[in-house]
C-alpha positions as a LaTeX table, in Angstrom:
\begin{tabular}{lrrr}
\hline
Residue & $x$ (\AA) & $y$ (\AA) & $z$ (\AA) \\
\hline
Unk1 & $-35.44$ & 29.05 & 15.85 \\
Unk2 & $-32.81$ & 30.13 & 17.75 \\
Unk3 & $-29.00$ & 28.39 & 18.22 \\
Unk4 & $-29.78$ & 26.42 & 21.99 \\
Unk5 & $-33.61$ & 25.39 & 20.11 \\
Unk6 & $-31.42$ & 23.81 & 16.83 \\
Unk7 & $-28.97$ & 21.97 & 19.25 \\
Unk8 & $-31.89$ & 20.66 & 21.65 \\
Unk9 & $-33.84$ & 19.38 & 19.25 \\
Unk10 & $-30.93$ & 18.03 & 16.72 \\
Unk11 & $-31.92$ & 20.35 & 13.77 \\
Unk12 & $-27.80$ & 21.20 & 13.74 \\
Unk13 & $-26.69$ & 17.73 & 12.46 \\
Unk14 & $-29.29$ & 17.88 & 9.14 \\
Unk15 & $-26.51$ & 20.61 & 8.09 \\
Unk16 & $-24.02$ & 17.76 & 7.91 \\
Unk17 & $-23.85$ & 14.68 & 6.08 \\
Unk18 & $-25.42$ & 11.26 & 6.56 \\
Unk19 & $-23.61$ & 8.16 & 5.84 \\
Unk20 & $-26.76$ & 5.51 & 3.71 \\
Unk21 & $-26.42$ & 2.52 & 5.23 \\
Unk22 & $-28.18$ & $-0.47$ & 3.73 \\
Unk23 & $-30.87$ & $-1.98$ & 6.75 \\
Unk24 & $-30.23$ & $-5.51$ & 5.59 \\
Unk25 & $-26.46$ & $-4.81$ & 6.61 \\
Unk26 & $-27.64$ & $-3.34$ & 10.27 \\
Unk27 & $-29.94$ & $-6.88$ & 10.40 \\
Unk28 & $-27.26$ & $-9.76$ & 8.72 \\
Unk29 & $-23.85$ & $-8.49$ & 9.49 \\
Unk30 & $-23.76$ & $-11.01$ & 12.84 \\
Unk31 & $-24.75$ & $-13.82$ & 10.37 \\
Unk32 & $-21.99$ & $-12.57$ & 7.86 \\
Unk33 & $-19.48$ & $-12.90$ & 10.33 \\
Unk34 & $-18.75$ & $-9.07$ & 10.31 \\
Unk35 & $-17.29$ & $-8.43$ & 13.81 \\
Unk36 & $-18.10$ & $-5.02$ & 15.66 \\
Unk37 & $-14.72$ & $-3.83$ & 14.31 \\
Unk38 & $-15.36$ & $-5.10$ & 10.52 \\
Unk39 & $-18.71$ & $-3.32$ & 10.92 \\
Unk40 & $-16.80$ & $-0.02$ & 11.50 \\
Unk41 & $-14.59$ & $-0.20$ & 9.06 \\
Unk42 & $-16.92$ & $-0.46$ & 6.81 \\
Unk43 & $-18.92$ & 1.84 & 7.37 \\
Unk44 & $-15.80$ & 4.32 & 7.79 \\
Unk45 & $-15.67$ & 2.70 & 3.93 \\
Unk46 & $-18.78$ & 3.51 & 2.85 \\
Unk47 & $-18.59$ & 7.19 & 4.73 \\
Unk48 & $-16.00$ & 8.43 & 2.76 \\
Unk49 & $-17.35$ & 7.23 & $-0.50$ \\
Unk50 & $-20.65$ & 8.48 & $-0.12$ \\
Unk51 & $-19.51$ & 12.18 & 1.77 \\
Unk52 & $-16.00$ & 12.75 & 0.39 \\
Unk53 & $-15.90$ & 10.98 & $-3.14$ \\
Unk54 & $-12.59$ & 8.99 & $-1.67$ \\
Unk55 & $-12.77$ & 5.27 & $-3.25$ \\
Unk56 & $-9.80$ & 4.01 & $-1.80$ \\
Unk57 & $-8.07$ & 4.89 & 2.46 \\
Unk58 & $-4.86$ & 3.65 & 3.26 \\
Unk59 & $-4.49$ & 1.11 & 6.32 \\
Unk60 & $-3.15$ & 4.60 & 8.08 \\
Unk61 & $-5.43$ & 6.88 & 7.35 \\
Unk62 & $-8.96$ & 4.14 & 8.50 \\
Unk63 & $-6.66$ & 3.41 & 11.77 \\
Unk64 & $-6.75$ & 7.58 & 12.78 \\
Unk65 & $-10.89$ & 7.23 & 12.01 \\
Unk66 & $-11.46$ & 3.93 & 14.15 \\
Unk67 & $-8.85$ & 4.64 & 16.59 \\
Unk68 & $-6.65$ & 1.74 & 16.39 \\
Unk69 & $-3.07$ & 0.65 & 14.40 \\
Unk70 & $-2.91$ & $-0.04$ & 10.74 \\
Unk71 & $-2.00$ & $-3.30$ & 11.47 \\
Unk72 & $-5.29$ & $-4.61$ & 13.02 \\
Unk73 & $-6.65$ & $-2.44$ & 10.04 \\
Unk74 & $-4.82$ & $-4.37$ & 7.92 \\
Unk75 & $-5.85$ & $-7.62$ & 9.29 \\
Unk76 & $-9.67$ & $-6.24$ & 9.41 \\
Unk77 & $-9.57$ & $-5.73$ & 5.56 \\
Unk78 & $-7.51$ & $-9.01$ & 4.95 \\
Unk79 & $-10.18$ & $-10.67$ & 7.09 \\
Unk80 & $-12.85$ & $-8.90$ & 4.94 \\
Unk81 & $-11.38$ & $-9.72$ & 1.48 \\
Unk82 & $-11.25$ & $-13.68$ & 2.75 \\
Unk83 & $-14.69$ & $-13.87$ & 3.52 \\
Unk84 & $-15.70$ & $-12.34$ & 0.51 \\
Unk85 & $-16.77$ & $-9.27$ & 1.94 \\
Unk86 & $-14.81$ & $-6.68$ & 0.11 \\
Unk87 & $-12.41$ & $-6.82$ & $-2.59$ \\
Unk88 & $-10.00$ & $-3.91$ & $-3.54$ \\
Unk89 & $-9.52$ & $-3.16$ & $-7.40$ \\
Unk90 & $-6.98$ & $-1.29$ & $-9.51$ \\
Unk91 & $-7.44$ & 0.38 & $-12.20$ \\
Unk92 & $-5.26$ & 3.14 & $-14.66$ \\
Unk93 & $-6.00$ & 6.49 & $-14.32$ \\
Unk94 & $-6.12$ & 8.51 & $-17.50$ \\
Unk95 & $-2.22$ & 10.00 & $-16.45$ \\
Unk96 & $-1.36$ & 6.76 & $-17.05$ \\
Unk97 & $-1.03$ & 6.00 & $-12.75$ \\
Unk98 & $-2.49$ & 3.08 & $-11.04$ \\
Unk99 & $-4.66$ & 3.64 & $-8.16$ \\
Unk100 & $-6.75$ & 1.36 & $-5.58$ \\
Unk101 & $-10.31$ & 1.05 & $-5.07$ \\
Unk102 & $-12.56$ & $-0.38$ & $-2.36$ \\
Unk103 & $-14.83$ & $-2.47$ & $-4.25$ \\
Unk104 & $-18.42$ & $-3.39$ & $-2.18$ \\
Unk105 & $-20.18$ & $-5.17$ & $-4.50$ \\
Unk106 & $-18.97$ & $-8.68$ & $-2.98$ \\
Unk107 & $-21.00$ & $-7.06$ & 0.13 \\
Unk108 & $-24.08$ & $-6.18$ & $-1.82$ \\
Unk109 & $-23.99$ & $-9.64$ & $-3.89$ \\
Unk110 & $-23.68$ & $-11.87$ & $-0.39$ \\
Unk111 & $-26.67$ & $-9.50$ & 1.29 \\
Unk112 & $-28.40$ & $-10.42$ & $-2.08$ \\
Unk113 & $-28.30$ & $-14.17$ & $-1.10$ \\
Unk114 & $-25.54$ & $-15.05$ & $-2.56$ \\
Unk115 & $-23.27$ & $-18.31$ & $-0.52$ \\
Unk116 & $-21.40$ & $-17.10$ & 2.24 \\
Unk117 & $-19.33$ & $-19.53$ & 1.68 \\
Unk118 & $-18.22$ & $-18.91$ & $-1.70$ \\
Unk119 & $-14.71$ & $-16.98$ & $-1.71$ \\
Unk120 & $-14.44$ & $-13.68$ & $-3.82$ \\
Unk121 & $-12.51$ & $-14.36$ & $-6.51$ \\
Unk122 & $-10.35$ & $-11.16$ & $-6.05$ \\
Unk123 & $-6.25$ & $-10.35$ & $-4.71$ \\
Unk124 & $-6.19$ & $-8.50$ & $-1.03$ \\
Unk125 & $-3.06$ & $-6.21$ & $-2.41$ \\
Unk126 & $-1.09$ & $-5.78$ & 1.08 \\
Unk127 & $-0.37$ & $-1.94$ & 2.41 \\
Unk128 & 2.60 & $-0.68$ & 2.73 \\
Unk129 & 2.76 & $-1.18$ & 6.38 \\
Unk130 & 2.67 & $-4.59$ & 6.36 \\
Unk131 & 4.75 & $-5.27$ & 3.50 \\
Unk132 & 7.53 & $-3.46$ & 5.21 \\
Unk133 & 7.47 & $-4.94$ & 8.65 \\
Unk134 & 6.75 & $-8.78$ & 6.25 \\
Unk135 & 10.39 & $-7.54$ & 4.61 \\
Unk136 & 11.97 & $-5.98$ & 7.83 \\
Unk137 & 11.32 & $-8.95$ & 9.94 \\
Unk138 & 10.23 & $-6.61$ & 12.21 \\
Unk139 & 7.21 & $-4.61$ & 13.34 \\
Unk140 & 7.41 & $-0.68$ & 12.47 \\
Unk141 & 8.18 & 2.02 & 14.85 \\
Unk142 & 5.67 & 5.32 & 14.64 \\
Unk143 & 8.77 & 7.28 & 13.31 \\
Unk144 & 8.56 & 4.80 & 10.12 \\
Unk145 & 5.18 & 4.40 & 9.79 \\
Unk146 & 4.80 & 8.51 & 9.45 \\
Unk147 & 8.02 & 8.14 & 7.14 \\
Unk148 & 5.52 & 6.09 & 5.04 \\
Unk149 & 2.93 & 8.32 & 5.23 \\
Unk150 & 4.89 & 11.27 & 4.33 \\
Unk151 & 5.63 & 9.43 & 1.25 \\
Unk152 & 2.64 & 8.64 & 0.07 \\
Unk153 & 0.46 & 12.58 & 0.97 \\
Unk154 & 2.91 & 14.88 & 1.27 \\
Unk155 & 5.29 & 13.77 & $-1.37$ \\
Unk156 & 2.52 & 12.35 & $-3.41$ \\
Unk157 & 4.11 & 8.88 & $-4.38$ \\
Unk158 & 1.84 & 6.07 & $-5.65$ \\
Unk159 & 1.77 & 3.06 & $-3.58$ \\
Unk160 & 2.92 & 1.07 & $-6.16$ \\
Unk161 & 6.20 & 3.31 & $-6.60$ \\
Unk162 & 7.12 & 2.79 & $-2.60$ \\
Unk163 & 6.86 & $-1.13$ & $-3.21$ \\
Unk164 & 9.41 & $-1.03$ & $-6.06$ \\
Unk165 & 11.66 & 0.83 & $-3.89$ \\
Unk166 & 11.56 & $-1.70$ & $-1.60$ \\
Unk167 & 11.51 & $-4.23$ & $-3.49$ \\
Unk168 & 14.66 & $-3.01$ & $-4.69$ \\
Unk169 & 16.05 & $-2.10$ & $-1.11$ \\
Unk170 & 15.46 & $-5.81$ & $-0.29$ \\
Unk171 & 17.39 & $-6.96$ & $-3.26$ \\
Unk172 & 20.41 & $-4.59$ & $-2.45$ \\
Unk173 & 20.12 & $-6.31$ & 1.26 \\
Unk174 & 19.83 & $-2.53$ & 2.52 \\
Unk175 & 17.23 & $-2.49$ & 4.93 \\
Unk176 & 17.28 & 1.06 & 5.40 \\
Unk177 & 14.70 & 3.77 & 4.97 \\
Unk178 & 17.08 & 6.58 & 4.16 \\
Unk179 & 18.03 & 3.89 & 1.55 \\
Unk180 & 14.51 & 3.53 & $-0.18$ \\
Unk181 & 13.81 & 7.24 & 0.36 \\
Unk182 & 17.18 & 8.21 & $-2.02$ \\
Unk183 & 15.54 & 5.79 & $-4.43$ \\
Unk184 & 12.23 & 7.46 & $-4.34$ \\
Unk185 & 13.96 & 10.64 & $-4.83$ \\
Unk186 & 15.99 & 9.57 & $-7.78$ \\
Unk187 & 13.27 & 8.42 & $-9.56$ \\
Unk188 & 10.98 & 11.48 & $-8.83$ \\
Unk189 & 13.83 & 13.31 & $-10.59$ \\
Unk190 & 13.70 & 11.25 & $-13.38$ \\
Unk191 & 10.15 & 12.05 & $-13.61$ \\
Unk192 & 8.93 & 8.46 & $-13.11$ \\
Unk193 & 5.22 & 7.95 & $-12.69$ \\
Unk194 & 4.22 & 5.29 & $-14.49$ \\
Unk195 & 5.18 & 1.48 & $-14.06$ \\
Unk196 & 6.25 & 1.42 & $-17.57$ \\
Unk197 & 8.39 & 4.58 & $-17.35$ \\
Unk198 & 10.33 & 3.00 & $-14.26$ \\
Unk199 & 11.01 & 0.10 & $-16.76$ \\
Unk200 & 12.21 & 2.04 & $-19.42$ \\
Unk201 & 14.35 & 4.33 & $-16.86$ \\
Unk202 & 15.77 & 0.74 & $-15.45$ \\
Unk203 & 16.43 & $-0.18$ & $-19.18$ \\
Unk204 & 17.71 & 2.55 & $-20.33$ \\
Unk205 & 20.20 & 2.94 & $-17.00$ \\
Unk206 & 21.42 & $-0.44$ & $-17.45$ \\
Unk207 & 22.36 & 0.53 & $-21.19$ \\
Unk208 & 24.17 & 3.79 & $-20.27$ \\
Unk209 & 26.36 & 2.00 & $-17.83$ \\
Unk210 & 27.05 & $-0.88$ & $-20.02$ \\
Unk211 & 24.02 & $-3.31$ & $-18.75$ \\
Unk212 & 24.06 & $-6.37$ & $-16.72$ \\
Unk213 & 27.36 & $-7.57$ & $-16.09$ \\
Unk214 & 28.32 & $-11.37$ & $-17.15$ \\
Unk215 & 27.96 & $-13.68$ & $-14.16$ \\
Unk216 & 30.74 & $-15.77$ & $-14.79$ \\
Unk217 & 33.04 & $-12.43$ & $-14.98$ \\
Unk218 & 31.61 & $-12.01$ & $-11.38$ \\
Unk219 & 32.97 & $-15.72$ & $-10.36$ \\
Unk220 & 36.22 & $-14.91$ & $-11.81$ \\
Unk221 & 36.06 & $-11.63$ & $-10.13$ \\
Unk222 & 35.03 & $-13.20$ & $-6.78$ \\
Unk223 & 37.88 & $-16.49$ & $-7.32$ \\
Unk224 & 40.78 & $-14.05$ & $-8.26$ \\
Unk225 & 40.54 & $-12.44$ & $-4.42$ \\
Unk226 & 43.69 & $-13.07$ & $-2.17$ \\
Unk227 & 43.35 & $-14.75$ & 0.74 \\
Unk228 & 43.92 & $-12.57$ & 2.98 \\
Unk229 & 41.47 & $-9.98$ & 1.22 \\
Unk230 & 37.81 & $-9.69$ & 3.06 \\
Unk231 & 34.92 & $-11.88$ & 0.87 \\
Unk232 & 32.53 & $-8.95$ & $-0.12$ \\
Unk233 & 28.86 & $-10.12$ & $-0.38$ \\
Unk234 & 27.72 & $-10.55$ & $-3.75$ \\
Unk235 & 25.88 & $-8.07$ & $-5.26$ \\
Unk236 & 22.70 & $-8.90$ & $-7.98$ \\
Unk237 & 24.11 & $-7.39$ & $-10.97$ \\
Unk238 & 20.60 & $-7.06$ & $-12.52$ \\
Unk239 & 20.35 & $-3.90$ & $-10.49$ \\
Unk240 & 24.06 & $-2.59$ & $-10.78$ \\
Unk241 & 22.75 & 0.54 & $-11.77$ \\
Unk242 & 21.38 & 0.74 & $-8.42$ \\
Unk243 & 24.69 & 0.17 & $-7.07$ \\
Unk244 & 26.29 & 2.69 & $-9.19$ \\
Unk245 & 24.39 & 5.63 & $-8.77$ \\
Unk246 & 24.77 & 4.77 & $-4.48$ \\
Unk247 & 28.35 & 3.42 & $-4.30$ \\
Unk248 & 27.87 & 3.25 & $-0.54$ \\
Unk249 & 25.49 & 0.38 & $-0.63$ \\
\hline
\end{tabular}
């Protein structure tokens, strides 16, 4: 058969993969609720399960395939998890990393007859994207959001690492990305990949520069200013050694 034959007659796209998609979810996804969007997420879902192996794409990397922002992505897969539709598990990968999953089953289960109704007794873990702009106050620019993604494929940090950088940005009242990427970098050299490892680093900081300071040293500290002296915002001195290792925080 020659090239212009295979193309007429569609013989070229057996050479690439089909996506399975269940015919009860082509005939009850209106009755489910499952919008026109939902329904292309999901199948975006179940396309790079079944043809790539991938169990788990980021908010970022479903809004390039469906041609919209990760935040209506976002708010798709919140919408999903709420209706018991989809749930998104964790689980600890034999390096000792944690890593998210997109979990169908609630799908299967409710095209199974189960209530509609019933909520899915699992946790919609928010992306990064939205925890940020949540924290911010403020919606991302494009110039952050890729800062994000660079973090998480081209310097290969788990989501989970990102968060505690912010969570620890937040607590330092720097609202800065340059801020949380000096973190990220400080505890890549430390060679943290593991939640407990960042514990043990925090520990084991705290010890080496003397550990939490006493709060009522800090009153004294704070009360024995002049008056004409500038009142400095008080710092959490769980995380002094935070403070320490950026003195220009």
């Amino acid at each position: 058969m020659r090239p212009a034959e295979r193309e007429g007659g569609g013989a070229d796209f057996l050479t690439r993969g089909f996506v399975s998609v269940p015919r009860a979810l082509l005939d009850q996804f209106p009755e489910l609720g499952i919008s026109a969007e939902d329904f292309v997420v999901l199948l975006q879902i179940l396309s790079a399960q079944q043809l790539e192996g991938k169990e788990f794409l980021s908010p970022y990397d479903l809004s390039v395939l469906c041609s919209t922002s990760p935040t209506v992505i976002s708010e798709i897969i919140g919408r999903l998890v709420a209706r018991g539709l989809l749930a998104i598990g964790e689980r600890l990968d034999d390096d000792g990393t944690r890593s998210n999953y997109f979990d169908l089953k609630p799908l299967w289960q409710r095209l199974r007859g189960r209530d509609p109704q019933q909520p899915y007794a699992g946790e919609w873990r928010k992306d990064p994207v939205t925890l940020f702009e949540e924290e911010f106050g403020r919606p991302l620019s494009a110039l952050e959001c890729e800062q994000i993604r660079r973090w998480l494929d081209d310097d290969a940090y788990p989501e989970w690492l990102i968060t505690e950088a912010l969570r620890e940005a937040v607590l330092a009242n720097k609202f800065s990305f340059r801020y949380i990427d000096r973190i990220l970098y400080e505890w890549q050299r430390h060679r943290i990949r593991t939640r407990q490892e960042l514990e043990q680093y925090r520990q084991q900081y705290r010890a080496k520069r003397g550990g939490a300071t006493d709060p009522d040293s800090r009153a004294r500290s704070t009360g024995a200013r002049t008056k004409g002296e500038a009142s400095a915002p008080a710092r959490d001195e769980r995380y002094k050694a935070f403070y320490d290792l950026f003195p220009d925080a």
